[in-house]
C-alpha positions in Angstrom: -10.7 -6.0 32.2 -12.4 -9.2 31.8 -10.3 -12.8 31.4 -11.5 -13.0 27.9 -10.7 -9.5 27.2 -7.5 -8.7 25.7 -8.0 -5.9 23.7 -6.1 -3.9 26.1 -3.0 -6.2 25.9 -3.6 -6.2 21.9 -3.4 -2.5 22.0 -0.3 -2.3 24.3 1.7 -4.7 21.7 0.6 -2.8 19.0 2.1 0.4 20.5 5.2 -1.7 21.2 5.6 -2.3 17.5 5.0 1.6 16.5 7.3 2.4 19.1 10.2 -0.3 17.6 9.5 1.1 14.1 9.5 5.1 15.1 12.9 4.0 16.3 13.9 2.3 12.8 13.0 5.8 11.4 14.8 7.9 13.4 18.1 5.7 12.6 17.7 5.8 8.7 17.0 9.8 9.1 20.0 9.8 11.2 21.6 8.2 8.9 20.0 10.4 6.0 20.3 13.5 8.0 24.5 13.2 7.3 24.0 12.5 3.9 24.4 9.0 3.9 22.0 7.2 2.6 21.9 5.6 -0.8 18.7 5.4 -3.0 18.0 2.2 -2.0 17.8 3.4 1.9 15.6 5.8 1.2 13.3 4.2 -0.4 13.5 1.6 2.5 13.1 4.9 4.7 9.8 5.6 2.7 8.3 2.5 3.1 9.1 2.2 7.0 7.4 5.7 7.6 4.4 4.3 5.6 4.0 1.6 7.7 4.8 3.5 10.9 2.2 5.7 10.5 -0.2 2.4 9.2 0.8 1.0 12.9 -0.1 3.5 14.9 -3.5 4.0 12.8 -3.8 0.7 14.3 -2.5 0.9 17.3 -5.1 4.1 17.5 -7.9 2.2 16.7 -7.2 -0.3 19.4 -6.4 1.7 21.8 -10.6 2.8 21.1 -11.7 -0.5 21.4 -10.0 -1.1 24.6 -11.5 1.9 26.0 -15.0 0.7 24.3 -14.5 -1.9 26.5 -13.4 -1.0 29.5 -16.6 1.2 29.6 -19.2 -1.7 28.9 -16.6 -4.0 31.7 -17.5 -0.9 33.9 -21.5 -0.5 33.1 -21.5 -4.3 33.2 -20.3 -4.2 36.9 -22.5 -1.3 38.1 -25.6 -3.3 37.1 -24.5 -6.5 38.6 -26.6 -7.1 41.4 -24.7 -6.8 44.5 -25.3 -9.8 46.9 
């Protein structure tokens, strides 16, 4: 990875968000699973899955970018003459 290349980092943090969220979810189903949660909590449940799964769409997508990278990093440094 180059110095100006962070997509790797980017992709990392984004799976550290996911990650944070999933565990948001599981508490509220926890918390749903024993029957209580009010309406308001599950709605708030909905819209946390919604975005959790919107994250790690994300988080997908830049996990491809970094490895888009990493390849032309890699072909880059094969062709550099070597001295």
């Amino acid at each position: 990875m180059s110095r100006t290349d962070r997509s790797e980092a980017v992709a990392d943090a984004l799976w550290a968000r996911v990650r944070a969220m999933a565990a948001r979810v599981a508490d509220l189903e926890a918390i749903e699973a024993l029957g209580e949660l009010d309406e308001e909590g599950r709605g708030k449940l909905a819209v946390l899955r919604m975005r959790c799964t919107r994250a790690a769409g994300r988080a997908r997508m830049a996990d491809d970018v970094a490895d888009q990278m990493a390849d032309v990093q890699s072909e880059r440094a094969r062709r550099a003459p070597t001295h």
